[in-house]
N, C-alpha and C positions, 0 to 999 in steps of 0.2 A: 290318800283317796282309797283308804279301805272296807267302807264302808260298807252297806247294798245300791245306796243313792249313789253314793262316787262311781261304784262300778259302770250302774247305769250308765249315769254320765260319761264314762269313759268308752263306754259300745254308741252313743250317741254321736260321741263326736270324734270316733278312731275315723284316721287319716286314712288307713291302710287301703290299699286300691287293687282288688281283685281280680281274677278270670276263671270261667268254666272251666275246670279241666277232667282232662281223658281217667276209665276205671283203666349293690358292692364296691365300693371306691373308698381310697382314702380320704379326697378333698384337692389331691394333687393331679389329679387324672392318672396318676400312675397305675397300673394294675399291680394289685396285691400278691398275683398268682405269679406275674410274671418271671419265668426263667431267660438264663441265659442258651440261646442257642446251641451251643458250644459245650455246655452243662452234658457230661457223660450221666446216662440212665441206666444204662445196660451194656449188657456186653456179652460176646458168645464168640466162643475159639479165642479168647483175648484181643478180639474185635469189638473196638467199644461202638456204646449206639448212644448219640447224642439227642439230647430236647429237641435240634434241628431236625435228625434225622427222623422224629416220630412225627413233627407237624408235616414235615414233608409227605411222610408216608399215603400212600395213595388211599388206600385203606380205614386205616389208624386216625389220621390227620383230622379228618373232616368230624370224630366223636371225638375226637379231643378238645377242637374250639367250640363243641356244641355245651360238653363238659365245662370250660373255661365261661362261656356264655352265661350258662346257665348260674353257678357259682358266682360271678362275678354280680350276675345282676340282680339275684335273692341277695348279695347282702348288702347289695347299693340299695337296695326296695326294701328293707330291716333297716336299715340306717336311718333313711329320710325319713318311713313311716313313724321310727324313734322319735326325731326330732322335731316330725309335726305335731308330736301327742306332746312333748314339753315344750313346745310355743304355744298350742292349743290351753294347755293346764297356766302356762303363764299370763295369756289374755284373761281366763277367766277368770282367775285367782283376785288382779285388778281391777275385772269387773266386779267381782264382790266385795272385794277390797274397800270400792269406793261406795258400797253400801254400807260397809259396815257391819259388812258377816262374813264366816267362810264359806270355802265354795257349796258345800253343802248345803246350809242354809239358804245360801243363794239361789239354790236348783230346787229346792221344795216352795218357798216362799216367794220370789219372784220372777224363774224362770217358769215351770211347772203352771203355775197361777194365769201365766202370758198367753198359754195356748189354751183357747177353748174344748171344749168337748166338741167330739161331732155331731154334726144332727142327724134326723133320719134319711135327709135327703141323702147326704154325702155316703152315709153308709149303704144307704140302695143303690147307689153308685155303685159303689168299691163292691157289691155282689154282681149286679151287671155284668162290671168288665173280667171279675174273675168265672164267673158261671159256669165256663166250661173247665175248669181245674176242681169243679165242686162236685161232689160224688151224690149219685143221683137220689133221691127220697127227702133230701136235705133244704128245707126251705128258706128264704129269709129271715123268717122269726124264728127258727131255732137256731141259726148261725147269729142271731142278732147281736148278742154280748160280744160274742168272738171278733165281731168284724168292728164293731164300733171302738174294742180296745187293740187292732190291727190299726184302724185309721188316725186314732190317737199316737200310735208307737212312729205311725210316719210323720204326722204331723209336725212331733216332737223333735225328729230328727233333720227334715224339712226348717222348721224355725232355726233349731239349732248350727244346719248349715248355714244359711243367713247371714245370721248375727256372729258368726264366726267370720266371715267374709268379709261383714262388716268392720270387725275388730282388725283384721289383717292387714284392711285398709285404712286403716286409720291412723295405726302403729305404723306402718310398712314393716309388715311383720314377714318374711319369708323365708325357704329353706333355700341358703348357700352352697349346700352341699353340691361338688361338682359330681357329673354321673363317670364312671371308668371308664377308661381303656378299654374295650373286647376284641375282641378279634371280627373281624367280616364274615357276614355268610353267604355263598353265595349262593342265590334265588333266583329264578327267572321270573322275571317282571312280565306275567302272560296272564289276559284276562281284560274283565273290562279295565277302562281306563280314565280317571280325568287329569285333566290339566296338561301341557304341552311334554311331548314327547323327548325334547332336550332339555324340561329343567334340570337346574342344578341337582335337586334332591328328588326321589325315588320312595316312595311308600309302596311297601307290598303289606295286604293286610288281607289275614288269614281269618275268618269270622265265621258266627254262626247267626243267623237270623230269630234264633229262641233265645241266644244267649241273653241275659239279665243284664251281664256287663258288655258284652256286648252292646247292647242298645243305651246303658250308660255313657259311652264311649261316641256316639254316637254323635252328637251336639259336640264333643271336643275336637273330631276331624271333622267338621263341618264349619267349625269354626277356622281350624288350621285351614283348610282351604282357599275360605275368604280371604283373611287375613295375610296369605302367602300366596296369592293369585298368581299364577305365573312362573311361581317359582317350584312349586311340589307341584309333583306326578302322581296322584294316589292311585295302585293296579290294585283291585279285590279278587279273592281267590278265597273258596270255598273250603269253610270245613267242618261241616253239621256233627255234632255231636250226637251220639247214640245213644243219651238217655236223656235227648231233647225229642219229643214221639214226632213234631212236624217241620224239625230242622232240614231233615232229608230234602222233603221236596219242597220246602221251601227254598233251598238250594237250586234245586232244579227246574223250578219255577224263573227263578234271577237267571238260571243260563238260558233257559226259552225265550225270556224277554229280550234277553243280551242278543239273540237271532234277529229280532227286529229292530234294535237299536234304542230299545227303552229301557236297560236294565237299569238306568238310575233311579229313572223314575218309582220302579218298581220296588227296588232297594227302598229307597225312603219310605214308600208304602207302609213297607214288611216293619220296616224299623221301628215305626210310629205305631205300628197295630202288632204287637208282640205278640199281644195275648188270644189273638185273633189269626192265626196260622195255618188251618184244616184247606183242606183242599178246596174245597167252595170256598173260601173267604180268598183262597191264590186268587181264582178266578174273575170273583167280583171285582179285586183289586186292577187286575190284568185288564178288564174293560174300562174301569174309572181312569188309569191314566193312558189309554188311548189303545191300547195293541188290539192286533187283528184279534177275536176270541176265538174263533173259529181252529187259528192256526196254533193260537196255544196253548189250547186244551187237547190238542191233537197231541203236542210235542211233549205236557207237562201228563199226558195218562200213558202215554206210551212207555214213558219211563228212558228214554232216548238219551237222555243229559246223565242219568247216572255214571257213564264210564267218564264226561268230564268232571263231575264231581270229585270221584276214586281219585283219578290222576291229581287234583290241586288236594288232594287230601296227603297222595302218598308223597307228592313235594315238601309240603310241610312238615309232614312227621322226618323225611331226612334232613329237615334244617335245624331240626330240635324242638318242632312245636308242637306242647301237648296239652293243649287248651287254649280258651278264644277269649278274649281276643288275642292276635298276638301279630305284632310288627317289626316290619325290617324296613330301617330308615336309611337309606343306601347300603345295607346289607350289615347295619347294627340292629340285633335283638331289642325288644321291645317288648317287653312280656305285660299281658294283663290291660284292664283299664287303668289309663294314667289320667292324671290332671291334666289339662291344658297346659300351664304353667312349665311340668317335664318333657313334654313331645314340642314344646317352641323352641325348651333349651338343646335339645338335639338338633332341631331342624336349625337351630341358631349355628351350632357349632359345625355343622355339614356344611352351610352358606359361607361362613367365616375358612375353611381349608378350599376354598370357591374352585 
């Protein structure tokens, strides 16, 4: 797949599962990293210092397993993403297979051919909802080529999700890979909250309201929720990114609701209207699912929430989070937007040590 088309195809249908961020397994669950306690590191006066003695360290310990965390779970997330680009290239390969082309041909001829062009409607759309990320003089007809071959690129990616989905399920095509060993980190589970207070498992998830993957991710613990009713806690806890311009008070907006008892609601709002974030659009939102407005447009201009904001910011950056989304599944890292499919197999394996 060296082509221009194969490449294409390969940005088309990469697995890889990202996160905003701030300016690992072998299959055994074994960790890779892992030392022996006992394992001498150091030594001074001929005082040795063992692996024990630095996890231990009060200090030291806590950017060690953030260190091991982090390490472990970029190359368990390289791995898988590996393995889904060569099940991916192996569904498709079949699928042209049994046209009787290679893949190539297959993606100019009868994949490419499958997706229509946009029309005008859809493309006056796709201007619409971006309008405010459009720099001002800039009309529709002069962005018109631009946006029409934007709405085609997602199109393209969109069908090609699909029918990937489709292929996976049909083969039962899936990645076995088991996720590592990490070390725990521990978090305080403070903030709103759903689901009952002594499930078994514990989600703290650290996010931004502008995030792109974020709001990816979004339909995946929504789904986890349902489907594990009762059994996951999800706490959310803030952490706007500073080169998102309406993460802030979007932010702050979700704590002033959380004062009244709606910050779900409002969550979902925000989640669903991304690209719609400015502080009149908090508002109008904050009336549509029910809150006093009065009270919190008081709380959301006052700027009142910014010191809880800071505080779940500065939580996460000491548990090693340095972009959004990013989770702790009883106090296992969880970096990035993931599938559904890997956030089940963790809450799977939580359930299972019951």
């Amino acid at each position: 797949m060296k082509s221009r088309t194969l490449h294409a195809l390969a940005i088309l249908c990469s697995a890889s599962f990202v996160a905003c961020k701030t300016s690992g397994g072998t299959g055994t669950g074994k960790s890779v990293l892992a030392l022996d306690p006992g394992t001498k590191v150091g030594e001074v006066d001929g005082k040795a210092i063992t692996y024990g003695d630095v996890q231990n360290d009060h200090e030291v310990g806590p950017k060690l397993r953030q260190a091991e965390v982090k390490a472990l779970t970029e190359l368990y997330e390289q791995r898988r993403g590996l393995i889904e680009e060569m099940i991916t290239r192996r569904l498709l390969e079949d699928q042209a297979k049994a046209k009787g082309k290679t893949i190539e041909q297959w993606y100019q001829t009868e994949y490419m051919t499958s997706v229509p062009d946009p029309t005008d409607a859809e493309a006056k759309a796709f201007y619409e909802e971006h309008k405010a990320q459009i720099p001002p003089g800039q009309s529709f007809d002069d962005l018109k080529p631009r946006i029409k071959q934007a709405v085609r690129q997602q199109k393209l990616r969109d069908g090609m999700g699909k029918l990937l989905e489709e292929l996976k399920s049909k083969h039962h095509a899936q990645v076995a890979l088991q996720a590592p060993d990490v070390p725990r980190i521990e978090i305080e589970a403070k903030g709103p909250s759903r689901g009952p207070a002594n499930a078994p498992v514990t989600i703290v998830e650290f996010s931004d309201f502008q995030c792109p993957y974020c709001g990816r991710e979004f339909p995946v613990i929504e789904r986890l929720m349902k489907e594990y009713d009762g059994k996951v806690r999800l706490v959310f806890r803030h952490y706007p990114l500073d080169f998102h311009p309406f993460a802030q008070k979007a932010a702050e907006a979700g704590a002033c609701a959380q004062d009244q008892g709606r910050f779900w609601e409002l969550h979902d709002k925000m989640f669903t209207n991304q690209e719609k974030l400015a502080v009149d659009d908090l508002k109008g939102y904050a009336k549509s699912v029910g809150l006093d407005a009065s009270k919190f447009e008081r709380c959301l201009d006052s700027g009142e929430k910014k010191a809880l904001v800071e505080e779940d910011m500065k939580a996460g950056t000491a548990a090693g989070v340095n972009g959004t989304p990013a989770f702790f599944i009883n106090g296992l890292f969880v970096n990035g937007a993931q599938p559904y499919e890997q956030m089940k197999q963790t809450v799977d394996r939580e359930l299972k040590k019951g």
